[in-house]
PDB file of N, CA, C and O in Angstrom:
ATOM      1  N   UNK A   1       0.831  -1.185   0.000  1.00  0.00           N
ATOM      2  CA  UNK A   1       0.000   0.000   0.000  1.00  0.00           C
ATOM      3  C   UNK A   1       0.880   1.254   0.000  1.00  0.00           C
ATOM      4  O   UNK A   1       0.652   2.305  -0.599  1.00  0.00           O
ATOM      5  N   UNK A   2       1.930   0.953   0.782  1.00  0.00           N
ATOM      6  CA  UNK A   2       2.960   2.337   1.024  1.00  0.00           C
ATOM      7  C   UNK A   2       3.142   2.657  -0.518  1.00  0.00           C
ATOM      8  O   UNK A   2       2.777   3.712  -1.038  1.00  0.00           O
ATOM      9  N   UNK A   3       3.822   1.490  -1.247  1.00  0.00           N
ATOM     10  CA  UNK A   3       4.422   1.416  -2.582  1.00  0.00           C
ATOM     11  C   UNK A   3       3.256   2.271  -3.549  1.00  0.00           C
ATOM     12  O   UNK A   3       3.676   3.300  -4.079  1.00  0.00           O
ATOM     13  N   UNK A   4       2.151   1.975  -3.739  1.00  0.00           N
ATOM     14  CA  UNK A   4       0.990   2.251  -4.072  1.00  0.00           C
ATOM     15  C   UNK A   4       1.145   3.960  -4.028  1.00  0.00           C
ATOM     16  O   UNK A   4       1.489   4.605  -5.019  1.00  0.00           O
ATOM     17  N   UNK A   5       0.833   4.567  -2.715  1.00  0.00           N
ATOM     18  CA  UNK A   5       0.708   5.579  -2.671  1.00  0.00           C
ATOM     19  C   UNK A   5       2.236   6.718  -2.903  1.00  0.00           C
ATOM     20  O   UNK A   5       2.012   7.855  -3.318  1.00  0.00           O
ATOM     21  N   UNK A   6       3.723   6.291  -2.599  1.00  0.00           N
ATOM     22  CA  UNK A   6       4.292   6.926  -3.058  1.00  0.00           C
ATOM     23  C   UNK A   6       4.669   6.685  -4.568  1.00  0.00           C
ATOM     24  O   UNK A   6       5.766   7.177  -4.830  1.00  0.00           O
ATOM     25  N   UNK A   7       4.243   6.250  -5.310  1.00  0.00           N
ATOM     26  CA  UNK A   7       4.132   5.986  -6.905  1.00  0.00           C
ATOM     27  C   UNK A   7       3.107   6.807  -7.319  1.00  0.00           C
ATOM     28  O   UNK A   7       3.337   7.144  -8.480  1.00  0.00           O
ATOM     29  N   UNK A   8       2.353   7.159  -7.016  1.00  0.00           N
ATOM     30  CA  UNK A   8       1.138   7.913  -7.669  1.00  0.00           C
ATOM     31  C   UNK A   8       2.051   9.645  -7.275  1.00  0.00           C
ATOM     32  O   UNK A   8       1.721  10.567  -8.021  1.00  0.00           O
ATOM     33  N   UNK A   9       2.469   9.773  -6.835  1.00  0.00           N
ATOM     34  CA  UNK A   9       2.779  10.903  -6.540  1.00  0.00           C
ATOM     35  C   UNK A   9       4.594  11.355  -7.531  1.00  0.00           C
ATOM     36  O   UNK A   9       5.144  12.452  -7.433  1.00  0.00           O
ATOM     37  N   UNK A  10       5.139  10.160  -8.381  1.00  0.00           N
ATOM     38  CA  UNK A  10       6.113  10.506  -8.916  1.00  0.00           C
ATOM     39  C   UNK A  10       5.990  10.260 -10.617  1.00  0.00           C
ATOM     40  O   UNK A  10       5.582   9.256 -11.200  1.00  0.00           O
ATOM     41  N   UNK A  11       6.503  11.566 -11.197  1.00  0.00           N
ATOM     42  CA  UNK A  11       6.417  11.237 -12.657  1.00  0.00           C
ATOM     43  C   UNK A  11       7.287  10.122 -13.105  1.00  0.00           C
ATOM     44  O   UNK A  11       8.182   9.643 -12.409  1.00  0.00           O
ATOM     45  N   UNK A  12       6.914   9.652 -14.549  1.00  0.00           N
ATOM     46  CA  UNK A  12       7.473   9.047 -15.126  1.00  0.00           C
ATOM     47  C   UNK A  12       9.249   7.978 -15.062  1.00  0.00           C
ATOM     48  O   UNK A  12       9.724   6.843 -15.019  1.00  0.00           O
ATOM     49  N   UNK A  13       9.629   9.687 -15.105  1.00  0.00           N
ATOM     50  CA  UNK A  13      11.337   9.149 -14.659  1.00  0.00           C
ATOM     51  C   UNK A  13      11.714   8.988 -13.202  1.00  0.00           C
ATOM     52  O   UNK A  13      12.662   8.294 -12.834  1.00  0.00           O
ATOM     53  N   UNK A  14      10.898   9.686 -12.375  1.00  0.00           N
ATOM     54  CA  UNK A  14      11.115   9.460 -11.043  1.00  0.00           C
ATOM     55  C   UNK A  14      10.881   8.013 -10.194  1.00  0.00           C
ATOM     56  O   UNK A  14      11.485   7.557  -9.224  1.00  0.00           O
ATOM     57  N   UNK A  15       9.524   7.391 -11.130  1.00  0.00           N
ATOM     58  CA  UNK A  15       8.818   5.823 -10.796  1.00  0.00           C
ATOM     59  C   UNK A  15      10.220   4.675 -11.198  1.00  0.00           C
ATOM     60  O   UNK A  15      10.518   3.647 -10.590  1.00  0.00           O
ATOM     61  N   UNK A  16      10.782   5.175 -12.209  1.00  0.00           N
ATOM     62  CA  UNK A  16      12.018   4.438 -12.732  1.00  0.00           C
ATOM     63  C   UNK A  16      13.353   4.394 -12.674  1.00  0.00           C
ATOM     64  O   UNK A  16      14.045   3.497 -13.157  1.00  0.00           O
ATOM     65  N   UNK A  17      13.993   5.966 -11.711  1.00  0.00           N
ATOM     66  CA  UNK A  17      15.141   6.519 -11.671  1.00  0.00           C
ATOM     67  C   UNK A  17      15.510   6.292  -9.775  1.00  0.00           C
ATOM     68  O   UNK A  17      16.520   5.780  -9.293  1.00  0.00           O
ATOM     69  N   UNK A  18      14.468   6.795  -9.130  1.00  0.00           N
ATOM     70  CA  UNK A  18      14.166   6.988  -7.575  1.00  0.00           C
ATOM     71  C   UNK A  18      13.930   5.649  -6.786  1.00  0.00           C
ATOM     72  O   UNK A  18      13.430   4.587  -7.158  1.00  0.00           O
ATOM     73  N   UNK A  19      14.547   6.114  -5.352  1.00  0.00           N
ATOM     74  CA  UNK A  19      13.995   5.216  -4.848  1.00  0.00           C
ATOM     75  C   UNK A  19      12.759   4.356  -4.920  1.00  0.00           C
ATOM     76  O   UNK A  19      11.884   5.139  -5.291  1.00  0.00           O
ATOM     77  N   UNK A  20      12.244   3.220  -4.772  1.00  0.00           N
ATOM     78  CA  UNK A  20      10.729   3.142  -4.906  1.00  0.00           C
ATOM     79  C   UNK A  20      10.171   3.180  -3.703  1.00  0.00           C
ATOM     80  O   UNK A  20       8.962   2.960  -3.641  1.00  0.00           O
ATOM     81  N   UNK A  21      10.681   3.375  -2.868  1.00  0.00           N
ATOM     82  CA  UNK A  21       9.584   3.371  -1.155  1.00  0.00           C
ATOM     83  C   UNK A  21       9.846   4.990  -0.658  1.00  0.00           C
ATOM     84  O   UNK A  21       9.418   5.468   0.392  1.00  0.00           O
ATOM     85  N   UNK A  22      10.572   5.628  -1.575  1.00  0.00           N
ATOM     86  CA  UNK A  22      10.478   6.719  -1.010  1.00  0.00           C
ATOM     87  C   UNK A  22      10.100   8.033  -1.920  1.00  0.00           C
ATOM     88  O   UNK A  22      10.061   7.901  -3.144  1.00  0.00           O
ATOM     89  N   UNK A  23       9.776   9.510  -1.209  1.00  0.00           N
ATOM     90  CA  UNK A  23       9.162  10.331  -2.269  1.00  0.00           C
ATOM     91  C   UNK A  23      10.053  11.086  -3.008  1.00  0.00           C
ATOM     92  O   UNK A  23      10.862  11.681  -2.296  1.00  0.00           O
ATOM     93  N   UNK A  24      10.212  11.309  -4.524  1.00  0.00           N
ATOM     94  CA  UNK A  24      11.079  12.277  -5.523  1.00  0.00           C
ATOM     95  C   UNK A  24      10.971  13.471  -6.198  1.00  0.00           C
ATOM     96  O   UNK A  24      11.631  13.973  -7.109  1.00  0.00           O
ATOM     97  N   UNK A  25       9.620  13.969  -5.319  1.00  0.00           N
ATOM     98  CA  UNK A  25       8.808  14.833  -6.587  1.00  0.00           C
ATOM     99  C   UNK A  25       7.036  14.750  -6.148  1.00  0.00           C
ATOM    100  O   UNK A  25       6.381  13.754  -5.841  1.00  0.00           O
ATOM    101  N   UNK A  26       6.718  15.804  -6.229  1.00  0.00           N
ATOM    102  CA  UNK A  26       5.221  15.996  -6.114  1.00  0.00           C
ATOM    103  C   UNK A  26       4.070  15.889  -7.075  1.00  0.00           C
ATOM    104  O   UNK A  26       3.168  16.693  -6.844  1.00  0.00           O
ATOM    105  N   UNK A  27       3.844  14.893  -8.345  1.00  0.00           N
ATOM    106  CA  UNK A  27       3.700  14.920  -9.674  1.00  0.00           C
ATOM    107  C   UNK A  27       2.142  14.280  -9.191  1.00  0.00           C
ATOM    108  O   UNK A  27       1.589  13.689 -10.118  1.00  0.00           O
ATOM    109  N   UNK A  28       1.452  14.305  -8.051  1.00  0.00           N
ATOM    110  CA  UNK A  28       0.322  13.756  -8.256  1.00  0.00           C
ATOM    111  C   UNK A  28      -1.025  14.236  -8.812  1.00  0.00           C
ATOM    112  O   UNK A  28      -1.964  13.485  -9.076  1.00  0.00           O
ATOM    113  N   UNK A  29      -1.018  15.610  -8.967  1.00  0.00           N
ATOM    114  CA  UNK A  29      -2.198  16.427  -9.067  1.00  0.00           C
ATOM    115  C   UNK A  29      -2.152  15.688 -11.292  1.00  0.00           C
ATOM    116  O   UNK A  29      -3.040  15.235 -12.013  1.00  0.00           O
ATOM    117  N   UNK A  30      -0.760  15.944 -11.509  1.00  0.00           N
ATOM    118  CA  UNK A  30      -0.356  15.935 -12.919  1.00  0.00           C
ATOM    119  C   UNK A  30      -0.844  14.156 -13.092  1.00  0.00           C
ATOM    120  O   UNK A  30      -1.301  13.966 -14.219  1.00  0.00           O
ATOM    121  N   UNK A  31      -0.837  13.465 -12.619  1.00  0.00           N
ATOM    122  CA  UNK A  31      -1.064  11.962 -12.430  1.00  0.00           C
ATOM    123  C   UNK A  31      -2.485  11.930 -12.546  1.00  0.00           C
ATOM    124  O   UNK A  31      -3.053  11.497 -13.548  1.00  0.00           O
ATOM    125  N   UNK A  32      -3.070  12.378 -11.545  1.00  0.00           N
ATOM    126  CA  UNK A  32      -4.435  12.726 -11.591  1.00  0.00           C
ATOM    127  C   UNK A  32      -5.399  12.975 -13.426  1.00  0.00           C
ATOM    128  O   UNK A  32      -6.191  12.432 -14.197  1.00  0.00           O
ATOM    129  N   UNK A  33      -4.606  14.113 -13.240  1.00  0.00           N
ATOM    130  CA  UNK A  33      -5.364  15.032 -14.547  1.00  0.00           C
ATOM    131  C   UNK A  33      -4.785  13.767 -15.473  1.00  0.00           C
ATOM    132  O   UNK A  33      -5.737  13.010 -15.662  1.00  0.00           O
ATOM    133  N   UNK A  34      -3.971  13.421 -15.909  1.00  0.00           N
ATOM    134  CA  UNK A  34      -3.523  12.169 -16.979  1.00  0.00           C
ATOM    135  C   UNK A  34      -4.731  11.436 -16.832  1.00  0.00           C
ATOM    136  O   UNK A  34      -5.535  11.296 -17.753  1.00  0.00           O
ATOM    137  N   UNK A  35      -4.915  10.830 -15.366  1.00  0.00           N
ATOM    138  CA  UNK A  35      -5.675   9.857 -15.365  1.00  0.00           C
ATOM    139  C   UNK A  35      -7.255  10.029 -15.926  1.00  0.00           C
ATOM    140  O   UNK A  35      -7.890   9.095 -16.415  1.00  0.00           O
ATOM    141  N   UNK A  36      -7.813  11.520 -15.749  1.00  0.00           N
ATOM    142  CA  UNK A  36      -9.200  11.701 -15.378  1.00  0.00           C
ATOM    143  C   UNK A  36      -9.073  12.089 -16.855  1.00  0.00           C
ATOM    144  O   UNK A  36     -10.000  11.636 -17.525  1.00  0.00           O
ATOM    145  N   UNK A  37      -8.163  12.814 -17.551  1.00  0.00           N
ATOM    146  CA  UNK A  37      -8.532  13.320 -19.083  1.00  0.00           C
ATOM    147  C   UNK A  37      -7.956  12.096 -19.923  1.00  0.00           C
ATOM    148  O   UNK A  37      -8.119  12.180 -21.140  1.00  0.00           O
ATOM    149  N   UNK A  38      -7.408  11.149 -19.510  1.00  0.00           N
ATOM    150  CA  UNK A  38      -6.835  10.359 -20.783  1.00  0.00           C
ATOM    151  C   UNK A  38      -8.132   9.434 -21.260  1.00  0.00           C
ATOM    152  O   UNK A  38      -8.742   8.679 -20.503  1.00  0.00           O
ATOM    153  N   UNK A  39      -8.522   9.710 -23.111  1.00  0.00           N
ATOM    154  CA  UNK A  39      -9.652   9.290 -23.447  1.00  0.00           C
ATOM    155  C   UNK A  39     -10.815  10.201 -23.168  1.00  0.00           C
ATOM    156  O   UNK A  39     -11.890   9.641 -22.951  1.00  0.00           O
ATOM    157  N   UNK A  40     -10.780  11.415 -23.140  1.00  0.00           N
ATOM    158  CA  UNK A  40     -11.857  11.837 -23.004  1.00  0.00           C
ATOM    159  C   UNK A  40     -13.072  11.356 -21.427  1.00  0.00           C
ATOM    160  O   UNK A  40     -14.270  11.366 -21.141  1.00  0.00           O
ATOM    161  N   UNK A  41     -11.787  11.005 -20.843  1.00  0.00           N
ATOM    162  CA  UNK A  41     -12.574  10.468 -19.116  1.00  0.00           C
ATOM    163  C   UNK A  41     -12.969   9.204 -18.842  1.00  0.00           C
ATOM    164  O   UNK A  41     -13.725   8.913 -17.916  1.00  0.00           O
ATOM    165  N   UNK A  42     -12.389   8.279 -19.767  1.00  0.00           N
ATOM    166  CA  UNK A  42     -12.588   6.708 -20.127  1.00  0.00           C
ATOM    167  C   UNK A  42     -12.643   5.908 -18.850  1.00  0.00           C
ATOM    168  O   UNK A  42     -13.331   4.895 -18.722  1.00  0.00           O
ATOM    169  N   UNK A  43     -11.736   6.519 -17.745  1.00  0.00           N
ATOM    170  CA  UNK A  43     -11.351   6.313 -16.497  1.00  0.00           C
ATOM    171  C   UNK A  43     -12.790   6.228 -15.936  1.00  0.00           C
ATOM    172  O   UNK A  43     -13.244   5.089 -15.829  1.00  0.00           O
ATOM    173  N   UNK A  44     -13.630   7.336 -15.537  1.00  0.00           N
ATOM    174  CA  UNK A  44     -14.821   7.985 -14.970  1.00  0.00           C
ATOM    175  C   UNK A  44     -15.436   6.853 -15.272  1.00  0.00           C
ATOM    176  O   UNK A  44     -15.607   6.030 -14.373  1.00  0.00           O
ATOM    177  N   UNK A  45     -15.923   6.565 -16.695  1.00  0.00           N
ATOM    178  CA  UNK A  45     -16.933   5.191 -17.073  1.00  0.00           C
ATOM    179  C   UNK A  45     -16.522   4.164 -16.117  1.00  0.00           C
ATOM    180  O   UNK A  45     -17.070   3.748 -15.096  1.00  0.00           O
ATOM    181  N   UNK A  46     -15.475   3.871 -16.669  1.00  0.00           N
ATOM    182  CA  UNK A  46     -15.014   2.392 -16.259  1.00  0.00           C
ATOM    183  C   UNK A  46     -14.596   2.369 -14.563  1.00  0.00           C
ATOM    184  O   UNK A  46     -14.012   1.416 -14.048  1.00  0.00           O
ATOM    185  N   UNK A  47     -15.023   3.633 -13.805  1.00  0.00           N
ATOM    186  CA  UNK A  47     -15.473   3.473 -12.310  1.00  0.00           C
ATOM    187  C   UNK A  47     -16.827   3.201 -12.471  1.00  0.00           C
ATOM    188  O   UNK A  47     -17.291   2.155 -12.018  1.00  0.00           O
ATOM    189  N   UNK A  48     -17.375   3.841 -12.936  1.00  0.00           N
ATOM    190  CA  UNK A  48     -18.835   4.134 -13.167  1.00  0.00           C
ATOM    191  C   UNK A  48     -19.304   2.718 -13.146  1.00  0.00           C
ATOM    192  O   UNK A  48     -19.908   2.362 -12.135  1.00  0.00           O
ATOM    193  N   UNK A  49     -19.104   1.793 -14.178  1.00  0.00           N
ATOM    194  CA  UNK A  49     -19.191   0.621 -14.447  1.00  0.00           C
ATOM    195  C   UNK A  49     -19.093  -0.148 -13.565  1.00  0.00           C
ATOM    196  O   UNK A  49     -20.054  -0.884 -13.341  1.00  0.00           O
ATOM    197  N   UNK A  50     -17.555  -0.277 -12.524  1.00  0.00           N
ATOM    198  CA  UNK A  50     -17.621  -1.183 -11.610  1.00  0.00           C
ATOM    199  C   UNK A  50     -18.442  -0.995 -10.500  1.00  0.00           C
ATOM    200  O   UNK A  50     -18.839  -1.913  -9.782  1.00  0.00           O
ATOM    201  N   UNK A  51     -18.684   0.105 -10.362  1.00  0.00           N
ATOM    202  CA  UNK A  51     -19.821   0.521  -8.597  1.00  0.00           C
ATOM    203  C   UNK A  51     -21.306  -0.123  -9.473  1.00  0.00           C
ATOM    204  O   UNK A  51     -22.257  -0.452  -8.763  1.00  0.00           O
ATOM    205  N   UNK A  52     -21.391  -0.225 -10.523  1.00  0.00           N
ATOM    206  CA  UNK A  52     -22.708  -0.469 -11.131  1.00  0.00           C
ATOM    207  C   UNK A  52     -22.737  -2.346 -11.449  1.00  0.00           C
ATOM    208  O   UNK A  52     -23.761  -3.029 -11.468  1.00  0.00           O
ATOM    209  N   UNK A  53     -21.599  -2.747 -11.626  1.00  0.00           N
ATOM    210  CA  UNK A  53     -21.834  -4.377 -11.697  1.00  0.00           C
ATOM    211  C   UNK A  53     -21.656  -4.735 -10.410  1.00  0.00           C
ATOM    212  O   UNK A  53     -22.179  -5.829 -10.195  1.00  0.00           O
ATOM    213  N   UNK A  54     -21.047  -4.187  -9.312  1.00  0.00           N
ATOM    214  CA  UNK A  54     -20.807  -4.856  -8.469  1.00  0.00           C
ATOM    215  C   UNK A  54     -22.077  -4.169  -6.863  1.00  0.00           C
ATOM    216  O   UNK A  54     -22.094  -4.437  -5.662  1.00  0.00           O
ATOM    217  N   UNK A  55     -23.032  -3.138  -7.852  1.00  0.00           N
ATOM    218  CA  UNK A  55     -23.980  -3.023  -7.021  1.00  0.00           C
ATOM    219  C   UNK A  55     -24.880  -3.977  -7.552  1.00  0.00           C
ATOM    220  O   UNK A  55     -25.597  -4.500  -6.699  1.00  0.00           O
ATOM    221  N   UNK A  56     -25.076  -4.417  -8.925  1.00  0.00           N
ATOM    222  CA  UNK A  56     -26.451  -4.947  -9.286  1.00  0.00           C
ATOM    223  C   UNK A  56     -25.994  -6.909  -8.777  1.00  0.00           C
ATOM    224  O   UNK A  56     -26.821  -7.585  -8.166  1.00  0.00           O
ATOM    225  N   UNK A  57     -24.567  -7.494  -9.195  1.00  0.00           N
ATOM    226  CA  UNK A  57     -24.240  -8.635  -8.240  1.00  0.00           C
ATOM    227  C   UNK A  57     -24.433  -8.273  -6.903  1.00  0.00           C
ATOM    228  O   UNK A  57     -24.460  -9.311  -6.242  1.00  0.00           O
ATOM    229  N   UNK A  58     -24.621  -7.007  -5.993  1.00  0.00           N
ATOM    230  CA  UNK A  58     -25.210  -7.660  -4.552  1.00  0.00           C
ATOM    231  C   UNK A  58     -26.391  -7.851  -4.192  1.00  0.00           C
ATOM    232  O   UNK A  58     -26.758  -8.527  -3.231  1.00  0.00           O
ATOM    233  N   UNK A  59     -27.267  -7.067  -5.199  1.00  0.00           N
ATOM    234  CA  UNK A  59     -28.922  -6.983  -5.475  1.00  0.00           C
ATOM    235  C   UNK A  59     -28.827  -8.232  -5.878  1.00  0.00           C
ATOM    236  O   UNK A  59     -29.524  -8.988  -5.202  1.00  0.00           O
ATOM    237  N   UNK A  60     -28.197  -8.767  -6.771  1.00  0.00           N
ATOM    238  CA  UNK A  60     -28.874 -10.409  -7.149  1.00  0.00           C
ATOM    239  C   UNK A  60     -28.728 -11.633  -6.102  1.00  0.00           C
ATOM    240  O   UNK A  60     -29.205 -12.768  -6.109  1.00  0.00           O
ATOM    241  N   UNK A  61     -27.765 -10.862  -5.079  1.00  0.00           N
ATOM    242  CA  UNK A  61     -27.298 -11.837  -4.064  1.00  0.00           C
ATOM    243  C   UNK A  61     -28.015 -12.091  -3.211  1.00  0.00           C
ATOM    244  O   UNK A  61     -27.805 -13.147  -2.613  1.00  0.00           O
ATOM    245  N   UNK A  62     -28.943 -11.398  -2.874  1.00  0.00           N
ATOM    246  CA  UNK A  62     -30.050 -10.847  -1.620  1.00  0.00           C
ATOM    247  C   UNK A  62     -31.462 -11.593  -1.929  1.00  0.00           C
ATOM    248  O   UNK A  62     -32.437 -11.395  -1.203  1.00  0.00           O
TER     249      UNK A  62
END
């Protein structure tokens, strides 16, 4: 989880150049925006999607 969260916070060369358990750079806001604009928000759906299959599998479970 540590690994997890200081990776989201380093660009590109930093994930590959830097320590990996520790922080190199503040690149998360820029990580972010990659994530939320790449595809026109392709990301957003495909949350969208999983809260929606995995609400209608607990409705079928019940």
């Amino acid at each position: 989880m540590w690994w997890l969260i200081v990776a989201a916070t380093k660009d590109r060369t930093g994930l590959y150049q830097s320590n990996g358990l520790w922080f190199s750079g503040w690149h998360l806001w820029d990580n972010l925006e990659q994530v939320f604009t790449y595809q026109d928000g392709i990301f957003l759906r495909w949350t969208a999607n999983s809260f929606l299959y995995a609400g209608s599998a607990r409705s079928a479970a019940r």
